[in-house]
N, C-alpha and C positions, 0 to 999 in steps of 0.2 A: 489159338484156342487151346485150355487148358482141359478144357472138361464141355461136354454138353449132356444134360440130362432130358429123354423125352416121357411125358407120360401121355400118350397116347387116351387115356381114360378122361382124364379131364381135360386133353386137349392143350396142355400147358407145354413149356420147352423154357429151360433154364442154360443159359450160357456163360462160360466165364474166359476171360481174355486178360492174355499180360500181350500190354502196349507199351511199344519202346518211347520213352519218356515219363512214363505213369509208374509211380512209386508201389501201385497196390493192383492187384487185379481187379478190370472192368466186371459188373455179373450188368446181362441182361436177361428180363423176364416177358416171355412170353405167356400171355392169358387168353386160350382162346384160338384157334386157328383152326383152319378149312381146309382143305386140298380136294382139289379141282382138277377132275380129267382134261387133259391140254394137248389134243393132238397123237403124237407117239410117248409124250410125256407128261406130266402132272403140275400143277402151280399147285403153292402154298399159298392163301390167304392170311394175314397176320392183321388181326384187328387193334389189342389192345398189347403195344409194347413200354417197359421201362427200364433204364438205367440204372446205376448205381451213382456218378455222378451227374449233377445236377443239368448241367451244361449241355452234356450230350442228350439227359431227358428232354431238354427245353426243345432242342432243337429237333430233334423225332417228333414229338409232340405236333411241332408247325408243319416239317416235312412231308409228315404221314400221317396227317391228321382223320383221312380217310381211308387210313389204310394202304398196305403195300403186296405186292402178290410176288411171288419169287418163283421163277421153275424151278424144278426137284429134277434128279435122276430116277431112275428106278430101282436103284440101288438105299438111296434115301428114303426111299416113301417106304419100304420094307420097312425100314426103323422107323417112322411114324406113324405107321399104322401097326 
């Protein structure tokens, strides 16, 4: 991961990724996410994600069509909230 930008106001999270074999860096965009008290720690809810290229959108799209939840640290959730 080269970079991640969070804006916690609109909820948004920008990522960008150099993957070994890919000529250009990956960006994903996140629109949109929840975090959710979990225990002693927190899930992220990720509604609306996209790629940069196609292939990998296609297949998020099918994968997580309804969504994906991630646990957080509490280290992370400082920086997005």
């Amino acid at each position: 991961m080269t970079s991640i930008l969070i804006d916690s106001k609109s909820k948004s999270i920008a990522i960008e990724l150099e993957l070994k074999g890919e000529d250009r860096p990956v960006s994903i965009k996140i629109n949109g996410y929840v975090v959710e008290p979990k225990g002693d720690g927190s899930l992220i809810k990720i509604g609306d994600i996209s790629f940069s290229r196609e292939w990998m959108d296609v297949i998020a799209k099918k994968l997580i069509a309804d969504g994906i939840s991630i646990p957080i640290s509490p280290d992370l959730l400082e920086q997005i909230l």
